[in-house]
C-alpha positions in Angstrom: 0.0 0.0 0.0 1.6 3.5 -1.6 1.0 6.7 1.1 -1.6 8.0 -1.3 -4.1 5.5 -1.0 -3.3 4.4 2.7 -4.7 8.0 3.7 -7.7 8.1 1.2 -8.9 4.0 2.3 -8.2 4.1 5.8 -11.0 5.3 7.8 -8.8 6.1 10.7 -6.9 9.1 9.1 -7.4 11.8 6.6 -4.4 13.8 6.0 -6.0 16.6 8.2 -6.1 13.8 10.8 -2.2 13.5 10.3 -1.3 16.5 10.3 -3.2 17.6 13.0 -1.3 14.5 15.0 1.8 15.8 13.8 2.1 19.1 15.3 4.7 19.6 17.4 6.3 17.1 19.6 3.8 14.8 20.0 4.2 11.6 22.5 6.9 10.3 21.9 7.4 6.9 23.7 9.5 4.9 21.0 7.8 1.1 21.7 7.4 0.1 18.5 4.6 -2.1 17.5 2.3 -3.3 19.5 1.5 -6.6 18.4 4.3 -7.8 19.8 4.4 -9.9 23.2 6.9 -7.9 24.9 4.8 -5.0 24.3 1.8 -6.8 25.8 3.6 -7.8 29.0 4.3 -4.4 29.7 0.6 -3.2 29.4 -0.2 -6.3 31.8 2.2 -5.1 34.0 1.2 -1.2 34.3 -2.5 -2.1 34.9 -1.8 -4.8 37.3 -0.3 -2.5 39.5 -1.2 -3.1 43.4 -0.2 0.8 44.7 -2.3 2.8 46.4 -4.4 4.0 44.4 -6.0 6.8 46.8 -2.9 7.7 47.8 -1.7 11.6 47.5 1.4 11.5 48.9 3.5 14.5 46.9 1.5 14.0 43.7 0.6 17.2 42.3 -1.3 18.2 38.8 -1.5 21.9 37.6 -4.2 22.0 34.9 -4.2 24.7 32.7 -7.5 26.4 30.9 -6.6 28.2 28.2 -9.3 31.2 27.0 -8.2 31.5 23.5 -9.5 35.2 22.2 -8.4 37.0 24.8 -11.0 36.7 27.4 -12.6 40.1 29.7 -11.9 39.7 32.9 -12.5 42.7 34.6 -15.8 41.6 33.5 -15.8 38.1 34.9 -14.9 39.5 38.4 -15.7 43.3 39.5 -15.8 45.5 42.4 -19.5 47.1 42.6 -18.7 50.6 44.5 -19.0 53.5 42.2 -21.0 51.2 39.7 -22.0 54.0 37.7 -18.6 54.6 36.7 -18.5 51.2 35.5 -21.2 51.6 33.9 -20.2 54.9 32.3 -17.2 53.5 31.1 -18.1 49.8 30.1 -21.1 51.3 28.1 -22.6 48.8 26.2 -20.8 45.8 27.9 -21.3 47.0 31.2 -23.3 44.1 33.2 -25.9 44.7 34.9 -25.7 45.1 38.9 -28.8 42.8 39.7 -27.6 39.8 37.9 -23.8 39.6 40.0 -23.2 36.8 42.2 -21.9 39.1 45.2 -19.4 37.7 47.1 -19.7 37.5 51.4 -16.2 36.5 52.1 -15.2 40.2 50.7 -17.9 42.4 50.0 -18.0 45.4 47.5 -17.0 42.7 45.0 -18.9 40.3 42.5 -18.3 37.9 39.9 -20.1 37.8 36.1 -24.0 36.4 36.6 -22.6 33.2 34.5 -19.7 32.1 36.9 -21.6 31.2 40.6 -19.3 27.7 41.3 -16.5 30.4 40.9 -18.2 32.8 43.7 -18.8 30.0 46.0 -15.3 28.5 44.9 -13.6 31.8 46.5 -16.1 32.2 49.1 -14.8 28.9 50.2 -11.2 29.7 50.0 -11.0 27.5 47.0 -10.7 30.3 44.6 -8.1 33.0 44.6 -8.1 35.9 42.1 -5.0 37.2 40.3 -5.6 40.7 39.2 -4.3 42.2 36.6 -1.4 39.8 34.9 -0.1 40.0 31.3 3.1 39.8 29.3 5.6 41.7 30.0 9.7 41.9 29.2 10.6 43.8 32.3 8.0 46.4 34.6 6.3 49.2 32.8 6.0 51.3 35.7 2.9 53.6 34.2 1.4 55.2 31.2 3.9 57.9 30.7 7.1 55.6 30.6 4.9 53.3 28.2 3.8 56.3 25.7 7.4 57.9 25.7 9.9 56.9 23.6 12.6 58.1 25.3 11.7 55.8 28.6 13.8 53.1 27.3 11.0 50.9 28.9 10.8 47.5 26.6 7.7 46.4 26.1 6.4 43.1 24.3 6.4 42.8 20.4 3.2 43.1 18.4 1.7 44.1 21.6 -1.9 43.3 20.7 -1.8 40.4 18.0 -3.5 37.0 18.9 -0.6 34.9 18.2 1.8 36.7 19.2 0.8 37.1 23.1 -0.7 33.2 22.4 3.0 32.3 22.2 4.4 34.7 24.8 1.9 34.2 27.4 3.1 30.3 26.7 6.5 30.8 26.4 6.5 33.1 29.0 9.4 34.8 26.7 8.2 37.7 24.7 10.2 38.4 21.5 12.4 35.3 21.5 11.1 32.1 19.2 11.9 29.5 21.7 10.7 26.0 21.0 9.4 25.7 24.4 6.8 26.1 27.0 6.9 27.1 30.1 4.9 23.9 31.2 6.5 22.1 29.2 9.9 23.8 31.1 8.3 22.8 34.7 7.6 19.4 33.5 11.5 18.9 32.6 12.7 20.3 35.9 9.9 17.8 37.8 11.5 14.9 35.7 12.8 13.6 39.4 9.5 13.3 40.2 8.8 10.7 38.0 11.4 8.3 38.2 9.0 5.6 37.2 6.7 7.5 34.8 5.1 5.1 31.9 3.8 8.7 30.1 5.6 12.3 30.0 4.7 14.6 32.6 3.3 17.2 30.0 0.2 16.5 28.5 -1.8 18.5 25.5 -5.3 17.5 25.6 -6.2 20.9 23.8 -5.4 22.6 20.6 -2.0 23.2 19.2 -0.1 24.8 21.6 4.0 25.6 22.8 2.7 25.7 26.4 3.8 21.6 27.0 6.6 21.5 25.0 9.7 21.2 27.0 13.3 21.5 25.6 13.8 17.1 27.1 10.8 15.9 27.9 8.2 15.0 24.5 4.7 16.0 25.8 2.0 13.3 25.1 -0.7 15.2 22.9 -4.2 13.8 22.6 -5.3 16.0 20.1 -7.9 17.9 21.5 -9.6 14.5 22.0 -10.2 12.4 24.9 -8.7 9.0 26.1 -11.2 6.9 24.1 -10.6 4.0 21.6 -11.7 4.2 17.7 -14.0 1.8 16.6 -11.3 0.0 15.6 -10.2 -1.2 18.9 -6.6 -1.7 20.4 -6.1 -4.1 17.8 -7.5 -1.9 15.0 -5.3 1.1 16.2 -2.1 -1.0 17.1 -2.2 -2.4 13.6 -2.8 1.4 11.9 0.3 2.4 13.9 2.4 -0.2 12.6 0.9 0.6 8.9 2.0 4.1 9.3 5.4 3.1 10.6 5.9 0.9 7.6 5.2 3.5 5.0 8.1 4.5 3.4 8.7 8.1 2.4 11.7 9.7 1.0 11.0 12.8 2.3 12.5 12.8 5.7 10.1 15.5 7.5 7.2 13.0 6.5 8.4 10.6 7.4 9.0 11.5 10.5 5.9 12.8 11.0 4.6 9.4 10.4 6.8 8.1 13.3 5.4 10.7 15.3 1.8 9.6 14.7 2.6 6.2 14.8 4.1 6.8 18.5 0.8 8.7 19.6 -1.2 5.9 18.6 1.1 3.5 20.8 0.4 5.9 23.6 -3.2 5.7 22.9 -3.6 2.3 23.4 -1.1 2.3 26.5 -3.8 4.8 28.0 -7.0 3.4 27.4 -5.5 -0.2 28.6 -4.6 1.1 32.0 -7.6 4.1 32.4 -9.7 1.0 31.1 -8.5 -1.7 33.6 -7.9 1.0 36.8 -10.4 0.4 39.4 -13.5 3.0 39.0 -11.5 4.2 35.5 -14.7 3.8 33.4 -17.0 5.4 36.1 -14.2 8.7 36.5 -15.5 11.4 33.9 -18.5 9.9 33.7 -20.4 13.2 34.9 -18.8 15.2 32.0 -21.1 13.0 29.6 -23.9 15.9 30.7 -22.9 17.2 27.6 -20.4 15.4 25.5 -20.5 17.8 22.4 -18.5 20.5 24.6 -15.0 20.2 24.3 -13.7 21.1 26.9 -16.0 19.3 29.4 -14.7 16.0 27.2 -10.7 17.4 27.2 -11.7 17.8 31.4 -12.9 14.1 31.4 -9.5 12.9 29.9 -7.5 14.3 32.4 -9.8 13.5 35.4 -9.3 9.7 33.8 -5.4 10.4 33.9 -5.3 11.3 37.1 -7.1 8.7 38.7 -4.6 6.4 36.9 -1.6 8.2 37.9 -0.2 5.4 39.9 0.0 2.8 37.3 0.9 5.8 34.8 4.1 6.0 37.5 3.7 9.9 37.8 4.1 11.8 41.0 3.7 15.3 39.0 1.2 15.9 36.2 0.8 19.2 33.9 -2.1 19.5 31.4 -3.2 21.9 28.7 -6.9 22.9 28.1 -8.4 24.7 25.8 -11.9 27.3 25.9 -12.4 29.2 22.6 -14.1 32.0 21.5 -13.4 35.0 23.4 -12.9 37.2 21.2 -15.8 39.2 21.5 -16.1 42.2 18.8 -19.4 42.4 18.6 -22.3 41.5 21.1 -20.0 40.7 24.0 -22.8 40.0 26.3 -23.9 37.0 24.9 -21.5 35.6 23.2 -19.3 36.3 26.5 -22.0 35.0 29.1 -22.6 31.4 26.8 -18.6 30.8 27.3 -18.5 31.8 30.8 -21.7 29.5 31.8 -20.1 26.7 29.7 -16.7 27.5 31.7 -18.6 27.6 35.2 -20.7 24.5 34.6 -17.2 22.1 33.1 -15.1 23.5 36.0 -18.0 22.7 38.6 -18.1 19.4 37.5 -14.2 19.1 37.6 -13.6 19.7 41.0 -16.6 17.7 41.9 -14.5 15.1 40.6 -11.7 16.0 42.0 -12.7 16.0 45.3 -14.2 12.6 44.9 -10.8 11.5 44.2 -9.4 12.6 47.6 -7.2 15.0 45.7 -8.5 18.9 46.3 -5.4 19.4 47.9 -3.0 18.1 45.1 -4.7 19.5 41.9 -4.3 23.1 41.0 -6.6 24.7 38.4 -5.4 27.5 36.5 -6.7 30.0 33.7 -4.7 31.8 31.3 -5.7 33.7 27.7 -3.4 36.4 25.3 -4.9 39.2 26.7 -7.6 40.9 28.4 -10.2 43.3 26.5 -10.3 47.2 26.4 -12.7 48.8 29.4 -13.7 51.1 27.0 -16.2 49.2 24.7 -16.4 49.5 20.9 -19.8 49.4 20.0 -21.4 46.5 21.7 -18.0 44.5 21.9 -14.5 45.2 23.1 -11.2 45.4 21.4 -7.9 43.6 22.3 -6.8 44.9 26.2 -3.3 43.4 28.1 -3.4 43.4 31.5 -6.4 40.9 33.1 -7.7 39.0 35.9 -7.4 35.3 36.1 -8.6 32.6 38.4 -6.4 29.7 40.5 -8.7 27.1 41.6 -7.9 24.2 44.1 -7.7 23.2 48.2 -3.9 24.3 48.2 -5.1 27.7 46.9 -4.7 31.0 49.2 -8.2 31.4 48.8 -11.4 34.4 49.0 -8.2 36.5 48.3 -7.0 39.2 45.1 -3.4 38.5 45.0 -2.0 41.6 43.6 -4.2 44.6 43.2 -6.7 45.2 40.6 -6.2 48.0 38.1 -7.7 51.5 39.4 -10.0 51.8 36.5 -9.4 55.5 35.6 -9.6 56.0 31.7 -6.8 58.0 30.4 -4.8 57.7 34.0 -1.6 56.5 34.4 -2.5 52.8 34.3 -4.0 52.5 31.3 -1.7 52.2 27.6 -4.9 53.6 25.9 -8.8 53.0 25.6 -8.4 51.2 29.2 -5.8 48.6 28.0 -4.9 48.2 31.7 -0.6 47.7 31.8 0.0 45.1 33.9 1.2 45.7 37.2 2.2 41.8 37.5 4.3 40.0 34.6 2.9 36.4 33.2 6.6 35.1 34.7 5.4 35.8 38.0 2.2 34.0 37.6 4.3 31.1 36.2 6.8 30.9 39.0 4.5 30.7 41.7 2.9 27.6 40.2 5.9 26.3 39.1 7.4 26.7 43.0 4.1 24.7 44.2 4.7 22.2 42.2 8.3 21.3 43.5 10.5 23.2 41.6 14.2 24.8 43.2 15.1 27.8 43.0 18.2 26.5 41.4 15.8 25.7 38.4 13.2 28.5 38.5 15.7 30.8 36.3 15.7 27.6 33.3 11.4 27.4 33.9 11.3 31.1 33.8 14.3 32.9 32.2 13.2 36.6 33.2 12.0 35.9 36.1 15.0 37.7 37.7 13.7 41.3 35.9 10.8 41.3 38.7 12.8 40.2 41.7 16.0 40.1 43.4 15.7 36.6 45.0 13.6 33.8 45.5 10.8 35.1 47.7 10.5 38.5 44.9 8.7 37.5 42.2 6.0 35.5 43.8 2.4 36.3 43.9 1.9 34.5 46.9 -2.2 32.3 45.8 -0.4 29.3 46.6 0.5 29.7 50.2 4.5 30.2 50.6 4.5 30.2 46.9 
């Protein structure tokens, strides 16, 4: 069978399929095929496990929920004193002030009518609030350093661009084209950790991203998917894999793309056999099936189902990579904005509650992150691309009912604000990266390789921190 036909025949692949599967570094586990008994043995071995599997002892997960679009929030979290200058200002986005969910553990504050498990998450001390975060290559102190050109104040390049501040909110490295992530990053300094680890640490379950890729560990990508078998079967899949490792192309980059898809279908079947044969593994995600054409309730199920397996997976340390799209709200902002949010509130809900039934509130940290935030001003009924925003830590190790770091002041035109309330940040995305990546275990011997500037917003290892995850 020639390349051309295998990809029009087989009903596993198109060559969207394959190149989708090819994108970056994808799992790279190098077992060859599957068929083989050796192969087998190991699978019988991983599932067959007889650890613990309840116990927490020094596992930790960070789970990141990526808003592509660049989602608003200084709308998704609010203070309600002087609301008619919020109103004033937000004009046609403004909310409106009987439809908040006001929060009782700090009053004068609310969160968006579409986000309640997030009120009584922080209510609970489950929730912290980071205010005002974006990407930054060294502090912008205020709006007249940023709008003079003879401040010699660096800013980030194409300031307002999608992809751009995709990459560097990832890469946590604005201007420089590096390969890697900086969860990707963590997951190579945590590779201690996992000693015994049948998977990488790092694990894509969303869109294409540079977030997981580290520069020595080779994320496992799921495509956007979740851990499910085709049709086809282990058998079915195993025997694909093989087919694509067998086709010979004389092109090298192919042809290493097809070892790369190949090695994710390997991983595949490793996955399902040990989610599959885990005590409770079919039962774990099952909630998420509430609404299975949302996908990022199904991408939560997948790495709810990893988690639970993490003991015959041989991980200690787990980082993950979700995706939420369509934030990018131009036009009618209030309900296009409101529908992501209640889809947001409702899959996160239903993660924790999973979470939680797993014993593991403590060790699981829930994170969101997005390019940018939106302009206060509004255009029309929608908003143009901000910078600085307000994102969310969710988890039981998580300084809770709290805003770490201070909101900005709101004032249109003041000295906070780059232009048409593009709020400049007032904390750097490195920041915001280092104080996970310190939770999760790592030195500060290795925080300046996870986060290269991380030194440009403090002089030693307790500067820099944000301070939502306790000590970190």
């Amino acid at each position: 069978m020639n390349e051309e036909s295998f990809y029009k025949h087989n009903s596993l692949f198109s060559r969207r399929d394959f190149l989708r599967l090819s994108q970056g570094a994808c799992a790279g586990m190098g077992m060859g095929a599957l068929t083989n008994t050796l192969m087998h043995q190991k699978l019988l071995a991983a599932v067959s496990s007889t650890g613990d599997l309840n116990a927490s002892d020094d596992y930790k997960a960070l789970v990141c929920i990526f808003m592509f679009g660049g989602n608003d929030g200084m709308n998704c979290f609010l203070p309600t004193t002087n609301f008619e200058n919020y109103t004033r200002d937000r004009n046609q986005v403004a909310l409106q002030r009987e439809g908040l969910h006001d929060s009782a553990r700090m009053p004068g504050f609310a969160f968006h009518q579409e986000l309640p498990f997030f009120r009584d998450a922080f209510d609970a001390g489950n929730l912290a609030v980071v205010g005002n975060v974006g990407t930054l290559v060294e502090p912008v102190r205020n709006r007249d350093a940023f709008l003079n050109p003879r401040s010699g104040v660096v800013v980030p390049p194409q300031l307002f661009s999608h992809n751009d501040q995709q990459t560097q909110w990832q890469t946590s490295l604005p201007g420089s084209d590096s390969p890697s992530g900086w969860g990707g990053r963590i997951g190579d300094a945590a590779r201690n950790f996992n000693e015994n680890a049948s998977v990488s640490v790092s694990v894509n379950v969303g869109r294409a991203n540079v977030f997981t890729v580290g520069d020595r560990e080779t994320r496992l990508d799921l495509g956007g998917g979740q851990v499910t078998l085709s049709q086809s079967g282990p058998s079915g899949i195993a025997q694909a894999a093989a087919d694509i490792r067998n086709l010979q192309n004389p092109h090298l980059f192919r042809q290493e793309f097809a070892n790369i898809t190949s090695r994710s279908l390997e991983s595949q079947v490793l996955l399902n056999t040990i989610i599959n044969n885990t005590p409770s593994g079919e039962q774990v995600g099952a909630r998420f099936q509430e609404r299975p054409s949302e996908l990022i309730f199904q991408q939560l199920r997948s790495v709810s189902q990893m988690i639970n397996a993490r003991n015959d997976l041989g991980l200690k340390r787990q980082i993950f990579f979700v995706n939420h799209n369509n934030f990018d709200t131009h036009g009618d902002q209030l309900a296009g904005h409101s529908e992501r949010l209640e889809i947001l509130n409702r899959a996160v809900e239903l993660f924790c509650e999973e979470i939680d039934g797993l014993g593991l509130a403590d060790n699981v940290t829930t994170f969101t992150t997005t390019e940018f935030g939106r302009t206060y001003s509004s255009n029309a009924n929608g908003t143009d691309h901000g910078w600085g925003n307000n994102h969310f830590v969710i988890g039981g190790a998580v300084d809770g009912g709290r805003i770490h770091n201070e909101l900005p002041d709101f004032e249109i035109n003041g000295q906070q604000d780059a232009g048409f309330g593009r709020w400049i940040p007032s904390a750097s995305t490195d920041e915001y990266a280092a104080t996970l990546a310190r939770w999760f275990g790592i030195s500060e011997s290795d925080m300046s390789t996870v986060v290269p500037n991380i030194g440009r917003f403090g002089t030693n290892f307790q500067d820099g921190y944000l301070g939502f995850l306790g000590n970190s």
